[in-house]
N, C-alpha and C positions, 0 to 999 in steps of 0.2 A: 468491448467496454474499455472504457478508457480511466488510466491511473493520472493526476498530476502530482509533479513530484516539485520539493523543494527546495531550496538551497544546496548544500553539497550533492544530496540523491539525486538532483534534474543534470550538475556536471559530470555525474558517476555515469549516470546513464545515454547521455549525452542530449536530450531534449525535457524540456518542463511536463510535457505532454506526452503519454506514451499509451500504445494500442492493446490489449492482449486478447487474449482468444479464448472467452467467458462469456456466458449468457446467461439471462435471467434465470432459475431455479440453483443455478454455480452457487458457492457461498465465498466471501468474503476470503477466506482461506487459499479458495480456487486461485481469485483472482490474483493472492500476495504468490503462490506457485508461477504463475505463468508470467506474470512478472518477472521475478527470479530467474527463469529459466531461460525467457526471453534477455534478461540482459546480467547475468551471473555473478560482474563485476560489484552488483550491488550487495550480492548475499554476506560479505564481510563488515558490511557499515550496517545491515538492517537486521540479520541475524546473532542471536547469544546462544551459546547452546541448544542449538535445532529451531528454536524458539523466535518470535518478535523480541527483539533487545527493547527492555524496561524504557528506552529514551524515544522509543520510536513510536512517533503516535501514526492511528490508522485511523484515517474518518471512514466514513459512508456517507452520504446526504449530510456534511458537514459537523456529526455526531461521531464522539469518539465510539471504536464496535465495542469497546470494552466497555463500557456501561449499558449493553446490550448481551447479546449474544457471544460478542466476542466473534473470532475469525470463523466459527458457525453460523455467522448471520447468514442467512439465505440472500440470493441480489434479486433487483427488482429493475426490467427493463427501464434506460433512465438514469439507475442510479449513478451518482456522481464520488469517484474514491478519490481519495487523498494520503499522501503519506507524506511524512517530514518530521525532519529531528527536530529537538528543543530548540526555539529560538531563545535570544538573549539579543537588551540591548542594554543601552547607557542614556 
């Protein structure tokens, strides 16, 4: 399944696009693990206290999971994830 990431998280990680190794029944959870794990540099800009850091939103199907499930969401072959800090402009 594939994460896209954004802004600083796509240069931490080194591409926009990134692969991990999660399949449909995984949850949402799974896949922010294997992420992390796959690229560890990220776990200081996305992680607070063991936790998703309050600024870091996590879609699914372009729905934040937190007005769902939350990182219990179950994934659904397909589904499309997202992760990116606050943006802000002028």
């Amino acid at each position: 399944m594939e994460w896209k990431l954004f802004a600083d998280l796509a240069e931490i990680a080194g591409d926009r696009v990134v692969e991990v190794d999660v399949e449909a029944g995984d949850t949402v959870g799974d896949a922010v693990d294997a992420l992390l794990e796959a690229h560890p540099d990220l776990r200081e800009r996305v992680l607070d206290d063991g936790g998703i850091a309050d600024h870091i939103n996590v879609l699914r199907n372009g729905r934040n999971v937190y007005h769902g499930e939350g990182l219990a969401e179950p994934l659904e072959a397909g589904d499309e994830l997202a992760l990116f800090p606050p943006v802000s402009g002028g």
